[in-house]
C-alpha positions as CSV (number, residue, x, y, z in Angstrom):
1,X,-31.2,18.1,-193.8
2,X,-31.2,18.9,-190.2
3,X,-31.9,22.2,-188.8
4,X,-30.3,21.4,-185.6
5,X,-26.8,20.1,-184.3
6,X,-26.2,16.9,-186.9
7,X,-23.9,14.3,-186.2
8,X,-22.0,12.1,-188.4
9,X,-22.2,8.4,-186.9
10,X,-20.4,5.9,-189.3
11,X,-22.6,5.5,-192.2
12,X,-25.5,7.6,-190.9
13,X,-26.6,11.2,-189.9
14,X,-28.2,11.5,-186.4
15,X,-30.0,14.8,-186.1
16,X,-30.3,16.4,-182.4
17,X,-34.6,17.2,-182.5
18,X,-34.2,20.1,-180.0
19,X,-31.7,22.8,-180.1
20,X,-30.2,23.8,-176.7
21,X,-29.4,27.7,-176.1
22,X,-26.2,26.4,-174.6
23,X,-24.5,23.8,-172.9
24,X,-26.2,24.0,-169.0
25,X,-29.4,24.1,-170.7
26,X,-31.6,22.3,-169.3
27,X,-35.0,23.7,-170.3
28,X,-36.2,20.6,-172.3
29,X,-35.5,18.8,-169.3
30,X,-38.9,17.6,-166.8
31,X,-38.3,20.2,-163.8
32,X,-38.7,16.8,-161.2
33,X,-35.8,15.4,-163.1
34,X,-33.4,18.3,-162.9
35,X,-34.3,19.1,-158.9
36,X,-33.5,15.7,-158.4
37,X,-30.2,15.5,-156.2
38,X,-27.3,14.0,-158.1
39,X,-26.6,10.1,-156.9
40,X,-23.2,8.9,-158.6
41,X,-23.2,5.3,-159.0
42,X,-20.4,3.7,-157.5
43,X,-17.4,2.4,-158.6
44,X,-16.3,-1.7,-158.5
45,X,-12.9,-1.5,-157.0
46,X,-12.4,-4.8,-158.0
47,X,-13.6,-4.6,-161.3
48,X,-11.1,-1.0,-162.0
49,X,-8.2,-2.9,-160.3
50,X,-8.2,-6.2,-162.4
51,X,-8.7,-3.6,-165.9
52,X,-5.7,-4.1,-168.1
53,X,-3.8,-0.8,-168.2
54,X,-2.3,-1.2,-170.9
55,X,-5.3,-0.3,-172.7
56,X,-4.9,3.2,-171.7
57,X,-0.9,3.9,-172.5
58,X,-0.6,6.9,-173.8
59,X,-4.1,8.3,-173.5
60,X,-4.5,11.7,-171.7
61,X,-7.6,13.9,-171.4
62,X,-8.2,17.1,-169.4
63,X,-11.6,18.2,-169.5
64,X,-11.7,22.2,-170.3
65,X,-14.4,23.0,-168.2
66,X,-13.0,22.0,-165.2
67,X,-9.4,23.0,-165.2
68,X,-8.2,25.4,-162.1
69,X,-6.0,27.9,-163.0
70,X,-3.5,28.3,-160.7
């Protein structure tokens, strides 16, 4: 078995080959990849505006990290 993080994926076991010391680390990272400046890829308005919706009804997620508490 794994001695790192393990992951259950359907019918298979997929086993993380470095453990991170926590979630911004970034130490197994190349240091020219994480100085890099963070490029978002835009988005296709037209592509998001002809998605059907209904897809999505109900759905609701609120990432933890990043709520402001007001």
């Amino acid at each position: 078995m794994c001695e790192y993080r393990v992951q259950h994926c359907g019918d298979c076991i997929l086993c993380a080959p470095i453990a991170a010391k926590n979630r911004r680390d970034t130490s197994n990272f190349d240091k020219e990849f994480t100085k890099m400046a963070v490029e978002l890829t835009p988005t296709d308005k037209l592509f998001i505006m002809n998605l059907d919706q209904n897809e999505f009804q109900g759905f609701s997620y609120t990432n933890p990290e990043f709520v402001i508490q007001v």
